[in-house]
LUMLUMDREN-2810 file (N, C-alpha, C; in Angstrom, 1 decimal):
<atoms>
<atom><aa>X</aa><ch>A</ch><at>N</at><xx>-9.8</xx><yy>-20.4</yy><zz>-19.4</zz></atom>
<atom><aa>X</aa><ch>A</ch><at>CA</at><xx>-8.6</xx><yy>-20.3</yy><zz>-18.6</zz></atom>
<atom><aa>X</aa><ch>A</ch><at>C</at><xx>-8.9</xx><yy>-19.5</yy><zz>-17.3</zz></atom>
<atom><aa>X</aa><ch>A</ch><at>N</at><xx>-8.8</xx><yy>-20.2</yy><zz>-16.2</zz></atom>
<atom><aa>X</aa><ch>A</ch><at>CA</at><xx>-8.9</xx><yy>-19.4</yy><zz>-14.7</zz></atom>
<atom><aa>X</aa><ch>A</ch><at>C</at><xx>-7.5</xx><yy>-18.8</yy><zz>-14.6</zz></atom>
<atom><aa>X</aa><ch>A</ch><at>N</at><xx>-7.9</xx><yy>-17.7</yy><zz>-13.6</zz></atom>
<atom><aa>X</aa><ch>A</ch><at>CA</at><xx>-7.5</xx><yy>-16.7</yy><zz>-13.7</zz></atom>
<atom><aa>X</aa><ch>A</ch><at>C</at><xx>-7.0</xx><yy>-17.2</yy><zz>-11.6</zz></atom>
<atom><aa>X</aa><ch>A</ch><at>N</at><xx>-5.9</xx><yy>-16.8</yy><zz>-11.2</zz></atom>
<atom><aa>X</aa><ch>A</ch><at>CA</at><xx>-5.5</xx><yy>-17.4</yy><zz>-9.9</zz></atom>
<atom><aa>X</aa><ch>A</ch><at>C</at><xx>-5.3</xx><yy>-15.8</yy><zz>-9.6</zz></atom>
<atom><aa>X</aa><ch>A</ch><at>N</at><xx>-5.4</xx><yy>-16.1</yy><zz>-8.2</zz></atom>
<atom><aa>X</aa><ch>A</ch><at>CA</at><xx>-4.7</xx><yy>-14.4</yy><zz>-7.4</zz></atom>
<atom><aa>X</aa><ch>A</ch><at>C</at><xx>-3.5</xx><yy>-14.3</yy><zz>-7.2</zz></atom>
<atom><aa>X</aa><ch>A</ch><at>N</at><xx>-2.5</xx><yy>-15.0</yy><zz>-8.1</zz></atom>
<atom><aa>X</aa><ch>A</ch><at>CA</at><xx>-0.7</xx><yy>-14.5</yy><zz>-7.9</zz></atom>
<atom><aa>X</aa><ch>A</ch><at>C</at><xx>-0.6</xx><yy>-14.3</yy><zz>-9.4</zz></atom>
<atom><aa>X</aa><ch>A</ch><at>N</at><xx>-1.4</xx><yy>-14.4</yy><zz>-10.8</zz></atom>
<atom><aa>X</aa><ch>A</ch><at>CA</at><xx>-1.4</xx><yy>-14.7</yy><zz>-12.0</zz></atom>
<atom><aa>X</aa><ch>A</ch><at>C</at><xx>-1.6</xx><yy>-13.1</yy><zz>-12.2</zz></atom>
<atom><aa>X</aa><ch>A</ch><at>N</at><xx>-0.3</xx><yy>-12.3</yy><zz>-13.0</zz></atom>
<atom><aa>X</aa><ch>A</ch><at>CA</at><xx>-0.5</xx><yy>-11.3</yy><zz>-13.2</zz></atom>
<atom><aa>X</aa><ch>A</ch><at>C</at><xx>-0.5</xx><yy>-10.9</yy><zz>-14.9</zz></atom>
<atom><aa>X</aa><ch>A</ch><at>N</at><xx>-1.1</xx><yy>-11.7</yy><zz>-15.3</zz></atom>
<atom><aa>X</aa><ch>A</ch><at>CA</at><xx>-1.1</xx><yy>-11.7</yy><zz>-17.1</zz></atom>
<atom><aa>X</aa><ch>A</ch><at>C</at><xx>-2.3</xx><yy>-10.9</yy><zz>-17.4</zz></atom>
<atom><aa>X</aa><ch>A</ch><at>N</at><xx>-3.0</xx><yy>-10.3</yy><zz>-16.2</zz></atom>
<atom><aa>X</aa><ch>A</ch><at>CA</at><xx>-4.0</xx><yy>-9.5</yy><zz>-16.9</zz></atom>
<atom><aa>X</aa><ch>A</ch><at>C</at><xx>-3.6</xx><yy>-7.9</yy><zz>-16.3</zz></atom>
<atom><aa>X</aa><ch>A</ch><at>N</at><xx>-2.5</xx><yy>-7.6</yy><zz>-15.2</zz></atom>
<atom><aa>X</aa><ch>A</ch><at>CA</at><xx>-1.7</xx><yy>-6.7</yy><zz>-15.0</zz></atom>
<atom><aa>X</aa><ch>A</ch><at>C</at><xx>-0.7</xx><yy>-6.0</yy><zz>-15.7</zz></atom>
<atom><aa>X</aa><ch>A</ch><at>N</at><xx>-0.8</xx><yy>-4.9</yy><zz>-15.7</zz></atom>
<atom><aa>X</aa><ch>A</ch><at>CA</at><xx>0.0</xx><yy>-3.4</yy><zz>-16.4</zz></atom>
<atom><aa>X</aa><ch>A</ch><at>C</at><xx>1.1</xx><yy>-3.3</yy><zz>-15.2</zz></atom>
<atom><aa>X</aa><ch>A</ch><at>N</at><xx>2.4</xx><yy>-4.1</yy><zz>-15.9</zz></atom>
<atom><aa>X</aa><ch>A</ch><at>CA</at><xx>3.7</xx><yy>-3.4</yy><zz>-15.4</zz></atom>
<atom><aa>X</aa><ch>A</ch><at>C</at><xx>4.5</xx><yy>-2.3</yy><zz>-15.9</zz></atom>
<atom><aa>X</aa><ch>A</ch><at>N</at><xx>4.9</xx><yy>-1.2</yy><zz>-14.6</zz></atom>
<atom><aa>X</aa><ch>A</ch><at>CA</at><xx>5.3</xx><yy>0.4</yy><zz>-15.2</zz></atom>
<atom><aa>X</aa><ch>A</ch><at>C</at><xx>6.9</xx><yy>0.4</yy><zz>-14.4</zz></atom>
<atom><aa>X</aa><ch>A</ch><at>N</at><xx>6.7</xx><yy>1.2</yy><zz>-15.4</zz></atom>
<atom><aa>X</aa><ch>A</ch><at>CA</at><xx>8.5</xx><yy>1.4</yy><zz>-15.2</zz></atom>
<atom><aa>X</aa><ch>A</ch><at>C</at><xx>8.6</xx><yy>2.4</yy><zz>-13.9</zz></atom>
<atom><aa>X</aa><ch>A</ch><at>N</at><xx>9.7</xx><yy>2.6</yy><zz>-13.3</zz></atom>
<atom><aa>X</aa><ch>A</ch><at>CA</at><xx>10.0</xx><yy>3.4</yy><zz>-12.3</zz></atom>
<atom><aa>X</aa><ch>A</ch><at>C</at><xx>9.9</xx><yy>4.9</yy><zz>-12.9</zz></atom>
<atom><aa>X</aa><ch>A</ch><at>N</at><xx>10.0</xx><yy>5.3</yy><zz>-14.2</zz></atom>
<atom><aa>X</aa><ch>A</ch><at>CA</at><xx>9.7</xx><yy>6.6</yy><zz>-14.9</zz></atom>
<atom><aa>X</aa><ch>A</ch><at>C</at><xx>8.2</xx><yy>7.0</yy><zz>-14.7</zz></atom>
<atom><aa>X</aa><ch>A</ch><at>N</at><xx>7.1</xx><yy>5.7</yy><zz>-15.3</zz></atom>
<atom><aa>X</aa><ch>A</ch><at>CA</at><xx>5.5</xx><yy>5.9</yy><zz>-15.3</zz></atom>
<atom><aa>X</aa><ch>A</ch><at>C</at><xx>5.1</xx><yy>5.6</yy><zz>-13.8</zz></atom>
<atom><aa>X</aa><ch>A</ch><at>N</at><xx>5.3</xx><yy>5.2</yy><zz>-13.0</zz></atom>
<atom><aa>X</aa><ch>A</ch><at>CA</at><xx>5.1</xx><yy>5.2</yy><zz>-11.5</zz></atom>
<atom><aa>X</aa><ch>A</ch><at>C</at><xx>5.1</xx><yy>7.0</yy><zz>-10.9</zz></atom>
<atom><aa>X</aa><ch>A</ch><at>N</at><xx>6.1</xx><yy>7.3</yy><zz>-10.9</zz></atom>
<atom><aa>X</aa><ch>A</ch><at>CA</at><xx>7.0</xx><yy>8.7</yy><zz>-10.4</zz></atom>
<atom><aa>X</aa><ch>A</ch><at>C</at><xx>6.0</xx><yy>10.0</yy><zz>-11.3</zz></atom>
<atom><aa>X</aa><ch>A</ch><at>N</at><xx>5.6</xx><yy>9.5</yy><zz>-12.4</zz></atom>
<atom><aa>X</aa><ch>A</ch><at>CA</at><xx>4.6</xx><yy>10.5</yy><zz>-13.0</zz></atom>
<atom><aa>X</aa><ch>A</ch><at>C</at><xx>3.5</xx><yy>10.1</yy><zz>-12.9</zz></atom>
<atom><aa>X</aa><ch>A</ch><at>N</at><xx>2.9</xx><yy>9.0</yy><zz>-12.5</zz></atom>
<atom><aa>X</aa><ch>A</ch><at>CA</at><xx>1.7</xx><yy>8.7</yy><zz>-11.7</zz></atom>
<atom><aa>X</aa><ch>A</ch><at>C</at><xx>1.3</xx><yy>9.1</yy><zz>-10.6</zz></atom>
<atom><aa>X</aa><ch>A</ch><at>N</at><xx>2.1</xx><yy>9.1</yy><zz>-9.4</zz></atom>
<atom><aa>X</aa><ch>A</ch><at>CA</at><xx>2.2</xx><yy>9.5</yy><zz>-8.2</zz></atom>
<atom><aa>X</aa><ch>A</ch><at>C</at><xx>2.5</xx><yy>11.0</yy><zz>-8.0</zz></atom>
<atom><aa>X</aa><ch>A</ch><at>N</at><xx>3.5</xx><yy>11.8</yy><zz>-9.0</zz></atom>
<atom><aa>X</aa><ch>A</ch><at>CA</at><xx>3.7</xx><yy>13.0</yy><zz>-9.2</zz></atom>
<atom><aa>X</aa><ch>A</ch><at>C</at><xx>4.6</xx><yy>12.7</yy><zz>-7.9</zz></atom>
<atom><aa>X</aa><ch>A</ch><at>N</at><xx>6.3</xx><yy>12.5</yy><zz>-8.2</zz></atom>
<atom><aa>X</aa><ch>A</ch><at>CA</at><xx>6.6</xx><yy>12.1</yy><zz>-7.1</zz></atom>
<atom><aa>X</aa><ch>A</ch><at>C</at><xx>8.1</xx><yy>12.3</yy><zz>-8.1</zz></atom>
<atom><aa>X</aa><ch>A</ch><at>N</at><xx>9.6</xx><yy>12.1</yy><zz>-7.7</zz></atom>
<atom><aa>X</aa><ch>A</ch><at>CA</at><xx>10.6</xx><yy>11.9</yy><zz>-8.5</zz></atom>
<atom><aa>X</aa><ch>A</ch><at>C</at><xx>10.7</xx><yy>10.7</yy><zz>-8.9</zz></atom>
<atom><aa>X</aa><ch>A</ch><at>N</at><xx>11.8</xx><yy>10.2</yy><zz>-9.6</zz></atom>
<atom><aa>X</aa><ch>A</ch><at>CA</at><xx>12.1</xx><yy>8.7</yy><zz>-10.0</zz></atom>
<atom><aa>X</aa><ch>A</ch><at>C</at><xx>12.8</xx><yy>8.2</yy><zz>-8.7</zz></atom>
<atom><aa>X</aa><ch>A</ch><at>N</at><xx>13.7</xx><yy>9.1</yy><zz>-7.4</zz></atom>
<atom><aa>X</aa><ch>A</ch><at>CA</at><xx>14.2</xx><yy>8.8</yy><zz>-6.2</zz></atom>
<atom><aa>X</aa><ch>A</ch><at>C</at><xx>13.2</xx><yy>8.3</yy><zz>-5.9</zz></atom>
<atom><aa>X</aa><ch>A</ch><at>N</at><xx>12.7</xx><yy>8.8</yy><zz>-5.4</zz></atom>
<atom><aa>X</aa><ch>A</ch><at>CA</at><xx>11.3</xx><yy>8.6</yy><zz>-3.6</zz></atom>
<atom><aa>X</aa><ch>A</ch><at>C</at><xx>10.7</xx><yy>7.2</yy><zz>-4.4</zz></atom>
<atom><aa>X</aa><ch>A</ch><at>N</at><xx>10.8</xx><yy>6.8</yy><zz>-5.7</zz></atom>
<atom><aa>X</aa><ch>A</ch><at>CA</at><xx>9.7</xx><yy>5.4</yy><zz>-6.3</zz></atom>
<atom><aa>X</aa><ch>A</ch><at>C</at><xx>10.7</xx><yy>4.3</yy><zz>-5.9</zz></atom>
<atom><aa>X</aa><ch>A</ch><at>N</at><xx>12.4</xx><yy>4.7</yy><zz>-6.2</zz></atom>
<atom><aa>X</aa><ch>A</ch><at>CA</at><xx>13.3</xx><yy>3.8</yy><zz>-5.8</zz></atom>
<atom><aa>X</aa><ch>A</ch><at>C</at><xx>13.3</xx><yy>3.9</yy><zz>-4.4</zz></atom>
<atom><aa>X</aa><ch>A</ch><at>N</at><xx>13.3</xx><yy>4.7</yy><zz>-3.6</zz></atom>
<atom><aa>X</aa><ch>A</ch><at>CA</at><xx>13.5</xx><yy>4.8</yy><zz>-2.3</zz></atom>
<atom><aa>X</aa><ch>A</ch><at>C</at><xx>12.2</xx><yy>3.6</yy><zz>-1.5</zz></atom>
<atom><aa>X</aa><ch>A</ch><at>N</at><xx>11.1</xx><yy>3.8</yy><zz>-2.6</zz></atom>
<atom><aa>X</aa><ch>A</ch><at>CA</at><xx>9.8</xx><yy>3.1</yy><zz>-1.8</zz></atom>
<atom><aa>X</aa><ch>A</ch><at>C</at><xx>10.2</xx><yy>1.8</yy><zz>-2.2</zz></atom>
<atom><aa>X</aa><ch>A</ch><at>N</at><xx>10.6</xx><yy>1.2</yy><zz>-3.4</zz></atom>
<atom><aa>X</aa><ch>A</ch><at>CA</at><xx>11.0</xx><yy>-0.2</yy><zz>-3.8</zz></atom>
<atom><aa>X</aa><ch>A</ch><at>C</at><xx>11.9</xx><yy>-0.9</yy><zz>-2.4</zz></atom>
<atom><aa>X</aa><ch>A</ch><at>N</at><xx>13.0</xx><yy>0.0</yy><zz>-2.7</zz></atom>
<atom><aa>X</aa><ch>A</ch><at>CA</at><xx>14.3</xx><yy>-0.8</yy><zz>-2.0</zz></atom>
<atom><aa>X</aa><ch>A</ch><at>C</at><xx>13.9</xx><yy>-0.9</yy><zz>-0.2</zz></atom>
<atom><aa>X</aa><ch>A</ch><at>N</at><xx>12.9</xx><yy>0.2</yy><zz>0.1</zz></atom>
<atom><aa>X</aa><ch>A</ch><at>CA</at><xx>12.6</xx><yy>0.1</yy><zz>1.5</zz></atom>
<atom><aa>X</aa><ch>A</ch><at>C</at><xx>11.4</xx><yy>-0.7</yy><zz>1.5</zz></atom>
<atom><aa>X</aa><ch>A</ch><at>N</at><xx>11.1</xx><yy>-1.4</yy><zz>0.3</zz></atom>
<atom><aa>X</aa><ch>A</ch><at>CA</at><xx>9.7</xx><yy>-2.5</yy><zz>0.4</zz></atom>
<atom><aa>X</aa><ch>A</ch><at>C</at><xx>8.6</xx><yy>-2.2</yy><zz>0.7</zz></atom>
<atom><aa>X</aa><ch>A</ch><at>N</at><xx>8.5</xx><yy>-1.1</yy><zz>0.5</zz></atom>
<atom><aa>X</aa><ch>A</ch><at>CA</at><xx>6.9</xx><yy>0.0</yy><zz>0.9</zz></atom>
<atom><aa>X</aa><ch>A</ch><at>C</at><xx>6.1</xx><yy>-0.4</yy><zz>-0.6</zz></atom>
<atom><aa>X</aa><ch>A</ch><at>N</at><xx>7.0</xx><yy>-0.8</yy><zz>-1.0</zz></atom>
<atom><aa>X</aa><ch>A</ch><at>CA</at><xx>6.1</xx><yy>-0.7</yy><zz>-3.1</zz></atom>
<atom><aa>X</aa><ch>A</ch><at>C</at><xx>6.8</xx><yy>-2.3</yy><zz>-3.5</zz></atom>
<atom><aa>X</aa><ch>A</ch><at>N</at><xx>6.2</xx><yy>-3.1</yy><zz>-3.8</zz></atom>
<atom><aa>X</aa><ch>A</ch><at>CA</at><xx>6.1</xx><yy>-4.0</yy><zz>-4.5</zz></atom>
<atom><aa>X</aa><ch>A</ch><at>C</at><xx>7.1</xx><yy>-3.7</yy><zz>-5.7</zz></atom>
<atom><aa>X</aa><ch>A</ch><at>N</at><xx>8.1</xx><yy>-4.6</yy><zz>-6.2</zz></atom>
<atom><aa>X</aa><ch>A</ch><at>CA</at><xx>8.1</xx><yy>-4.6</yy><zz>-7.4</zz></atom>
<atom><aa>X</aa><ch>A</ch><at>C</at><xx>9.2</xx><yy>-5.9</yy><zz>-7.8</zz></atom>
<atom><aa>X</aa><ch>A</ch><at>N</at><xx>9.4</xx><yy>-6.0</yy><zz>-9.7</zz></atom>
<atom><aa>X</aa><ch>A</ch><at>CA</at><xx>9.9</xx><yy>-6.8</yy><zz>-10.1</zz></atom>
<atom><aa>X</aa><ch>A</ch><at>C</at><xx>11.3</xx><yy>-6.4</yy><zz>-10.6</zz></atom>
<atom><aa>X</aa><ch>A</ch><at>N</at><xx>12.5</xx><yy>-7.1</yy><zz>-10.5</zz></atom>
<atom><aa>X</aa><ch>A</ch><at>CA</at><xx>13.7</xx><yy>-6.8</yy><zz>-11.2</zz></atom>
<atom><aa>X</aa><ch>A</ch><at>C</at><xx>13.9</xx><yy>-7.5</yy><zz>-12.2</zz></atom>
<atom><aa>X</aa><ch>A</ch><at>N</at><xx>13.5</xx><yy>-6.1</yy><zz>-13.5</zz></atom>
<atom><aa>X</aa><ch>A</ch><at>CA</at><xx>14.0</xx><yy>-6.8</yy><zz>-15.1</zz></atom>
<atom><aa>X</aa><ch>A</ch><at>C</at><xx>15.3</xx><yy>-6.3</yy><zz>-15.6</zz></atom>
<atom><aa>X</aa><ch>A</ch><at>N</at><xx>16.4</xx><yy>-7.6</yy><zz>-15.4</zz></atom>
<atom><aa>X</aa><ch>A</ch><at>CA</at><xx>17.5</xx><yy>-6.4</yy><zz>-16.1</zz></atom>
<atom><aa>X</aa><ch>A</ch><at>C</at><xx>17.9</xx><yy>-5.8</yy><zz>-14.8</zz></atom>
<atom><aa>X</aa><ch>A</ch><at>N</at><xx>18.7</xx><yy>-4.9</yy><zz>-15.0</zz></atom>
<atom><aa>X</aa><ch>A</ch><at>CA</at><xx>19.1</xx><yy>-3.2</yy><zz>-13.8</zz></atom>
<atom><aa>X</aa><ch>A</ch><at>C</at><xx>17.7</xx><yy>-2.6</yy><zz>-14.1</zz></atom>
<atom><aa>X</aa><ch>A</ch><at>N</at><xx>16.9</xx><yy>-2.9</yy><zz>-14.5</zz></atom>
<atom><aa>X</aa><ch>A</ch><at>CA</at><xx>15.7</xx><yy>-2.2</yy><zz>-14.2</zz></atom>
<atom><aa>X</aa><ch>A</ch><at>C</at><xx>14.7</xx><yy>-2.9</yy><zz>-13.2</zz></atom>
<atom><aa>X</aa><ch>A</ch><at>N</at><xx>13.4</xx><yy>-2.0</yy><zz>-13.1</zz></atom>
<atom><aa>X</aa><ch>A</ch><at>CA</at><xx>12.5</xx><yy>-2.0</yy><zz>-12.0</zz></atom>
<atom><aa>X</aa><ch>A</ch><at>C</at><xx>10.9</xx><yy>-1.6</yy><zz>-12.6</zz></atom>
<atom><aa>X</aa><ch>A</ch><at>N</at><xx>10.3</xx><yy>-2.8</yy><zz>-12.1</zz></atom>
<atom><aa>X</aa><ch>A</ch><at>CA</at><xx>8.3</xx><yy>-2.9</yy><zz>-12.8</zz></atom>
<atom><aa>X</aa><ch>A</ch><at>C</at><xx>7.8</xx><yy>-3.4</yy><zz>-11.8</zz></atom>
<atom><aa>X</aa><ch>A</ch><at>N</at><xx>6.8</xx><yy>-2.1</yy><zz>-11.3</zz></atom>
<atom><aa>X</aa><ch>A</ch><at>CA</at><xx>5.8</xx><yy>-2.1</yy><zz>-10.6</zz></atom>
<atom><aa>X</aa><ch>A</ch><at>C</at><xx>4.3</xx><yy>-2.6</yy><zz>-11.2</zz></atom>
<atom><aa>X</aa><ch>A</ch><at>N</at><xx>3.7</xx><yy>-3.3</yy><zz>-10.4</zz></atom>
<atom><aa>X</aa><ch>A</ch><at>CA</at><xx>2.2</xx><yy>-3.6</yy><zz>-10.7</zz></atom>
<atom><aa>X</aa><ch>A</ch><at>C</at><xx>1.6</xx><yy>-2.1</yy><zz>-10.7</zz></atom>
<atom><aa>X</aa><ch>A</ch><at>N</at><xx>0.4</xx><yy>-2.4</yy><zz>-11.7</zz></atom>
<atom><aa>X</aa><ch>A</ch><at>CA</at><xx>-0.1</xx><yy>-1.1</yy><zz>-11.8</zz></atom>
<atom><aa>X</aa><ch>A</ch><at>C</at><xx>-0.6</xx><yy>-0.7</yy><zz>-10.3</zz></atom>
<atom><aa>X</aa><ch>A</ch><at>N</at><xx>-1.4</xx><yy>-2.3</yy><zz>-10.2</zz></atom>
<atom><aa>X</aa><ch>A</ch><at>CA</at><xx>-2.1</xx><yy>-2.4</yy><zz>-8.9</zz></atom>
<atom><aa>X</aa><ch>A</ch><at>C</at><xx>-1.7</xx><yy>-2.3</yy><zz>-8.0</zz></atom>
<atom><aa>X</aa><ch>A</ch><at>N</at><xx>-0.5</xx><yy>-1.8</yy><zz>-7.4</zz></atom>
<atom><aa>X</aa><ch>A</ch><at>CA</at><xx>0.2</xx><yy>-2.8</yy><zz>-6.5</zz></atom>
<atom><aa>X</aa><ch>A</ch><at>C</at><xx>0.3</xx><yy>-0.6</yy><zz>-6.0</zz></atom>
<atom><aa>X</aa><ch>A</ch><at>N</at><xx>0.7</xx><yy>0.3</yy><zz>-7.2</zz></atom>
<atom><aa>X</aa><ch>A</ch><at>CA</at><xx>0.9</xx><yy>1.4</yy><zz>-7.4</zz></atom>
<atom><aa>X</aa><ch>A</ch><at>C</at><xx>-0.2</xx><yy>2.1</yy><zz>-6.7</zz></atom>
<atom><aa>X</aa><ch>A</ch><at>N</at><xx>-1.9</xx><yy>1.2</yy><zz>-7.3</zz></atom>
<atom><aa>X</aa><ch>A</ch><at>CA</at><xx>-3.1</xx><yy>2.1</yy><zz>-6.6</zz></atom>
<atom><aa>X</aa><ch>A</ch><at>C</at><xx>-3.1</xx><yy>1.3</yy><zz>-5.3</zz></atom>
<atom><aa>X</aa><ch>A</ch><at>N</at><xx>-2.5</xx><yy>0.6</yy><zz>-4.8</zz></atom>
<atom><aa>X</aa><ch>A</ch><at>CA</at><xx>-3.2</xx><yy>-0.2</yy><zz>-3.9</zz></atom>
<atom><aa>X</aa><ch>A</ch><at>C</at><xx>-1.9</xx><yy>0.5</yy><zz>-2.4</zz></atom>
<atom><aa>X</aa><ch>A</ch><at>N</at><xx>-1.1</xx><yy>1.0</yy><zz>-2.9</zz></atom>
<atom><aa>X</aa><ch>A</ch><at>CA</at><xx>-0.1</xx><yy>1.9</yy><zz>-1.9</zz></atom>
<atom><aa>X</aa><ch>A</ch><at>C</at><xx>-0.6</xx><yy>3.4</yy><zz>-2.0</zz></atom>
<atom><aa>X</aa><ch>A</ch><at>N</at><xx>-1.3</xx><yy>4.0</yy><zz>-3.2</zz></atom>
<atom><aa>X</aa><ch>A</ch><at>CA</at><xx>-2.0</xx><yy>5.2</yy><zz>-3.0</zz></atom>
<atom><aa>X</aa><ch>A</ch><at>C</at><xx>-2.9</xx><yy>5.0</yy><zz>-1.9</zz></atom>
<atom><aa>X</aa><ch>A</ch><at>N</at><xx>-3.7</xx><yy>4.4</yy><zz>-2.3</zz></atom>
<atom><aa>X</aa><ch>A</ch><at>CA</at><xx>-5.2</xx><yy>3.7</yy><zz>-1.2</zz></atom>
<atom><aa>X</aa><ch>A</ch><at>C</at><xx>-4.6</xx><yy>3.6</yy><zz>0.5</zz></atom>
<atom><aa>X</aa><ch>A</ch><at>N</at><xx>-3.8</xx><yy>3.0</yy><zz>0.3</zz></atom>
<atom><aa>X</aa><ch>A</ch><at>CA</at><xx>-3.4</xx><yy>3.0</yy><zz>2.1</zz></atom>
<atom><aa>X</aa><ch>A</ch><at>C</at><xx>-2.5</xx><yy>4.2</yy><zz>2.3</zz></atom>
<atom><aa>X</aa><ch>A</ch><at>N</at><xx>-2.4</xx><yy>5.0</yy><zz>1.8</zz></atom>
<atom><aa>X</aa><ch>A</ch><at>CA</at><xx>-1.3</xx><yy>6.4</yy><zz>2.1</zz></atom>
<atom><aa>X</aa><ch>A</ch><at>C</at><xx>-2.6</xx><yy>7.4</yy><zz>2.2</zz></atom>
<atom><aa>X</aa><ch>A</ch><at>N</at><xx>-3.7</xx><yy>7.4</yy><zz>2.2</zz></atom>
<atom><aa>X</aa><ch>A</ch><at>CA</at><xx>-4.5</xx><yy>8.4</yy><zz>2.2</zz></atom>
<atom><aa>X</aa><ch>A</ch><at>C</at><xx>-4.8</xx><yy>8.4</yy><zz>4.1</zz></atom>
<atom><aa>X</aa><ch>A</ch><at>N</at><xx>-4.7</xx><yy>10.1</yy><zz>3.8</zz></atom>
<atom><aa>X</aa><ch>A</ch><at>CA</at><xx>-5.2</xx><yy>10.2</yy><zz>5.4</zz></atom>
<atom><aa>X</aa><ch>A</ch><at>C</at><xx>-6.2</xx><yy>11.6</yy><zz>6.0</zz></atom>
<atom><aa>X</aa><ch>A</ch><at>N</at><xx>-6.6</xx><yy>11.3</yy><zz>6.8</zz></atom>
<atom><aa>X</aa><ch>A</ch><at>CA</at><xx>-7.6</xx><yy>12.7</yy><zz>6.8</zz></atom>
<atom><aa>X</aa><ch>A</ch><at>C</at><xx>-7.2</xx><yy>13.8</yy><zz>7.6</zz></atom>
<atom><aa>X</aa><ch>A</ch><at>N</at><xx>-6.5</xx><yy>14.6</yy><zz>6.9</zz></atom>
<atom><aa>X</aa><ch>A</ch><at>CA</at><xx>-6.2</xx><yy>16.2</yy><zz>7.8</zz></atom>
<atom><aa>X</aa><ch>A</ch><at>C</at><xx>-7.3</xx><yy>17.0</yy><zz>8.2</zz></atom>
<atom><aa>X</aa><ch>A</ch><at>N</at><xx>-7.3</xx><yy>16.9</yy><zz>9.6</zz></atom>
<atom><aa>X</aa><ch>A</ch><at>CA</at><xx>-8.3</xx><yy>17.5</yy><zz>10.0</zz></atom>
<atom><aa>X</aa><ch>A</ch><at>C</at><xx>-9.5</xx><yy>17.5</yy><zz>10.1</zz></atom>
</atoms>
């Protein structure tokens, strides 16, 4: 079975709770980054699942060099 680049069946979706303790951040600011489209994510339900990847891949571009 090939594996495509939109095919997320080998991806870890996290709830807006495991996001917010990943990032060390509240459950707001993970909703704030969804709904302002800064963060990727899926609507299950009234709920909300972020790619794991999608999570390291917004850490990665938020890094910046002070000084």
């Amino acid at each position: 079975m090939a594996t495509t680049p939109g095919d997320s069946s080998t991806s870890k979706f996290l709830t807006v709770a495991e996001v917010a303790a990943m990032m060390r951040v509240s459950k707001m600011t993970v909703y704030r980054l969804v709904h302002n489209g800064e963060l990727p994510a899926v609507r299950v339900g009234r709920s909300f699942r972020v790619l794991e990847k999608d999570v390291d891949e917004y850490l990665r571009k938020s890094f910046y060099s002070a000084g």
